[in-house]
N, C-alpha and C positions, 0 to 999 in steps of 0.2 A: 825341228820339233814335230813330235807324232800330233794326229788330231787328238786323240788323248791328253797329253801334256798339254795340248794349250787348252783344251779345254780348261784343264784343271788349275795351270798359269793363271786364266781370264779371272776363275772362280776364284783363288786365293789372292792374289793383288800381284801376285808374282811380275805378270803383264800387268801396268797402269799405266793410265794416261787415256784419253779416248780415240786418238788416232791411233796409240801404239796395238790397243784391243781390237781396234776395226783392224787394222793391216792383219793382226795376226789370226781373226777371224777369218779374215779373208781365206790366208792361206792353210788353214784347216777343209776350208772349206774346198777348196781349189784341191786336195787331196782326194775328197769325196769325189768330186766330178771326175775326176782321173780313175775311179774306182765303178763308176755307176751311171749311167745317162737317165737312170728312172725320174721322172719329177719328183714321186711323192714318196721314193725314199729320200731326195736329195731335200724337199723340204721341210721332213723331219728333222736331217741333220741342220738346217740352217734354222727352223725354229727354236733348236739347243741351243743352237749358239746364240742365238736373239736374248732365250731365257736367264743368260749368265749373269745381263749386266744391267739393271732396270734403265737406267737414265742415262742412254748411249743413243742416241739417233745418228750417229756415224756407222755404228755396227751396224744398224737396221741398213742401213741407205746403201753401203757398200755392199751386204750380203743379197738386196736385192737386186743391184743393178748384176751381182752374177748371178744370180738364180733367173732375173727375166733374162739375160743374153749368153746361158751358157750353152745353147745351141746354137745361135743365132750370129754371136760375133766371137771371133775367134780369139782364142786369151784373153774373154772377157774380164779376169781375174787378172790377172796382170795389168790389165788396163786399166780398175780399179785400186790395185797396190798401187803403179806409177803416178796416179792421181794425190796422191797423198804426198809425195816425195814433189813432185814438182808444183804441187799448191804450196808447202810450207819454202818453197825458195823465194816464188812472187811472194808471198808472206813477208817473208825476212826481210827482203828488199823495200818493202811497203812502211814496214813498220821502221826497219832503220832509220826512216828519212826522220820519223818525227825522232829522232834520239840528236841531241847536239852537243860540244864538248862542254863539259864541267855540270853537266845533268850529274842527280842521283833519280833511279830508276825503280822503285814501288814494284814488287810483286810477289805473289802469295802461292803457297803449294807449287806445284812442281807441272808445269806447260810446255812440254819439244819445242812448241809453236812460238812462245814464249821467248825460250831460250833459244832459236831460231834467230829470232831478232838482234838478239842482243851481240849472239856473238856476231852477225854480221856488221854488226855494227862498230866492234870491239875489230872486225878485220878489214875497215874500211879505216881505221886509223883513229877512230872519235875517244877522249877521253870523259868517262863516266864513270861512275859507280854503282852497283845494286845494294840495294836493301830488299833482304829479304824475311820470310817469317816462316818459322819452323814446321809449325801445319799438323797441330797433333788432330788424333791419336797416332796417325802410320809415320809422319815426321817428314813429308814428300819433299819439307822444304829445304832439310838436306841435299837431298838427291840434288836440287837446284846448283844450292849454294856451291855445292862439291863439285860440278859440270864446269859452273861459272870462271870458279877458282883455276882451274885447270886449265880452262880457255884466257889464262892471264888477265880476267875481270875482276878487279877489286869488289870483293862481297863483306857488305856488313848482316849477318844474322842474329834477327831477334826474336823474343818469344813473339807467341800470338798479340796476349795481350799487352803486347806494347806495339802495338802494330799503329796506332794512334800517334804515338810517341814518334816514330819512326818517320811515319808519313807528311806528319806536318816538316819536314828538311827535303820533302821527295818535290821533284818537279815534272814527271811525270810518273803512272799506275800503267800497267800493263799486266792483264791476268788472262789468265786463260777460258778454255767454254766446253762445258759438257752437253750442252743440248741448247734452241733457239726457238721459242715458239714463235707462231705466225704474229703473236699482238706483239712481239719483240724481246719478249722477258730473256735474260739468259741466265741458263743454270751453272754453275759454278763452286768450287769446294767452297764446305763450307768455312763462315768466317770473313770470305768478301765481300760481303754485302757491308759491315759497318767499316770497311777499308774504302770502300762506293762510295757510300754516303759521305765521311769526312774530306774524299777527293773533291766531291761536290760543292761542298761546301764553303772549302779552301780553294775554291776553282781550279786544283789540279788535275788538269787534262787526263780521262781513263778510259782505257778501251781496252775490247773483251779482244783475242788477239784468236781467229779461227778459221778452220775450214769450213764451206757453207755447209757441205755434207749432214752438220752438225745440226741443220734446219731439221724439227720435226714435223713433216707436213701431214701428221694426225691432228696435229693441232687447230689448224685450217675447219677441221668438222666438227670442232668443239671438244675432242678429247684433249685431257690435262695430263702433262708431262708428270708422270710417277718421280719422286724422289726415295734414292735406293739408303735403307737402312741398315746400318754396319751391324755385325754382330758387338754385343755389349762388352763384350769379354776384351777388345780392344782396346777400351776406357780405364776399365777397372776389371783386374783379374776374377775378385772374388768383395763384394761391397757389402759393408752389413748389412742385415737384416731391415727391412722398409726401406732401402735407396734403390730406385730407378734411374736406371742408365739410359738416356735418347741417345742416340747415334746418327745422327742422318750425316750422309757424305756429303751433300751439296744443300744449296738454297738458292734461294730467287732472287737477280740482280734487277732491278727497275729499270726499263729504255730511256725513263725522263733522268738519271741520276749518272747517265756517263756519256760521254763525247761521240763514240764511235764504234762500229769493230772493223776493225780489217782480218781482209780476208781475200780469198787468192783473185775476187771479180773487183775487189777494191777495197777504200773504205767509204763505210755508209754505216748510214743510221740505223739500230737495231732493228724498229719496225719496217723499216722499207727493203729489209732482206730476203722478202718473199718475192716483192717482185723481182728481184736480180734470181734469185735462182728456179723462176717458173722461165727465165729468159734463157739462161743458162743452162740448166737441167731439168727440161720439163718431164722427164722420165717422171723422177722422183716426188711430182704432183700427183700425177696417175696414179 
């Protein structure tokens, strides 16, 4: 794809997923430096691409570490695509272990990371089952369901709201992560948060399942993670007259109200993810 198209992919949902927009980010960008060594056209184009997606701190993090090392190390860009690829295999691997035979497996909208797991898991021979929920307005929980299926995982899909319904037969939650701030919170589509909460409650075990990249270390100086709002036209074409349409794509999952995340340094506890990636990648403090 041209930098154009993916631009335009990022912008319409064509690209979703927050790993799948950082990689593609990336490689837009990786086109530009092949075009130009200037800094400050090169950080035009990378602050477009920053612009696309409000609540992406994978994009930001990846388009940084090649904007600071596209002189400095060679295929910096490739080195951050490969990052991606070989963080969701530790992923897979991490998170299989907690899947065991005769599990049903809770999870919401549509996760690579996610669905990473599973089918490693499904290829290590474990019998389980998913339950999944359909994830309006875009419906990403198709895209899930339809992966799963394919990879010969028995899926049962349900609406959103019977996601309650559903959950209380789940023995474990596995969701995915759009952003982590420093105090631990993490952002995720919306709708998982009352799927958290009744995990919690029912003490079945929930983790946000991510790469750390996903950390956004603004948050550290007291800025708050933006939550990006959909066009309305995706809820309801045309609604009468006095109804307002909210749209937000994601919300705030609490660090006291789930187990864990894993993720490619391990798993750990939401809030203690900063120190793992100031040890790990202390680029992305700076």
């Amino acid at each position: 794809m041209t930098y154009d198209e993916i631009v335009k992919g990022i912008k319409d949902l064509t690209i979703q997923g927050a790993e799948k927009i950082a990689i593609a980010a990336v490689d837009a960008f990786s086109q530009k430096i092949a075009e130009t060594k200037d800094r400050e056209q090169l950080k035009k184009y990378m602050d477009e691409l920053i612009s696309l997606r409000e609540t992406e701190p994978a994009l930001r993090n990846a388009l940084k570490y090649c904007f600071e090392n596209f002189n400095k190390v060679e295929n910096a860009c490739q080195i951050a695509h490969d990052h991606f690829k070989k963080s969701q295999e530790l992923i897979a691997k991490y998170g299989a272990n907690k899947i065991s035979d005769g599990m049903i497996v809770y999870t919401h909208c549509h996760s690579s990371t996610v669905e990473a797991i599973l089918i490693e898991a499904h290829q290590q021979g474990k019998k389980f089952e998913v339950y999944n929920s359909e994830t309006r307005p875009k419906f990403q929980g198709r895209i899930t369901a339809t992966n799963l299926a394919k990879a010969g995982i028995k899926v049962t899909h349900f609406v959103d709201s019977a996601g309650r319904t559903a959950m209380k037969h789940a023995n474990l939650f596995l969701f995915g992560c759009d952003a982590i701030t420093s105090e631990g919170k993490i952002f995720n589509k919306i709708g998982t948060e009352f799927l958290a909460e009744f995990a919690n409650q029912a003490r079945i075990p929930a983790y946000s399942c991510t790469n750390s990249w996903k950390f956004d270390p603004q948050t550290l100086y007291g800025f708050e993670e933006k939550i990006e709002e959909r066009d309305p036209k995706e809820v309801w074409e045309n609604p009468p007259a006095g109804v307002t349409i909210f749209n937000p794509a994601f919300e705030i999952i609490a660090p006291d109200i789930i187990t864990g995340v894993i993720t490619e340094i391990g798993i750990v506890k939401p809030e203690t993810l900063v120190l793992e990636v100031q040890k790990y990648y202390p680029w992305m403090i700076t």
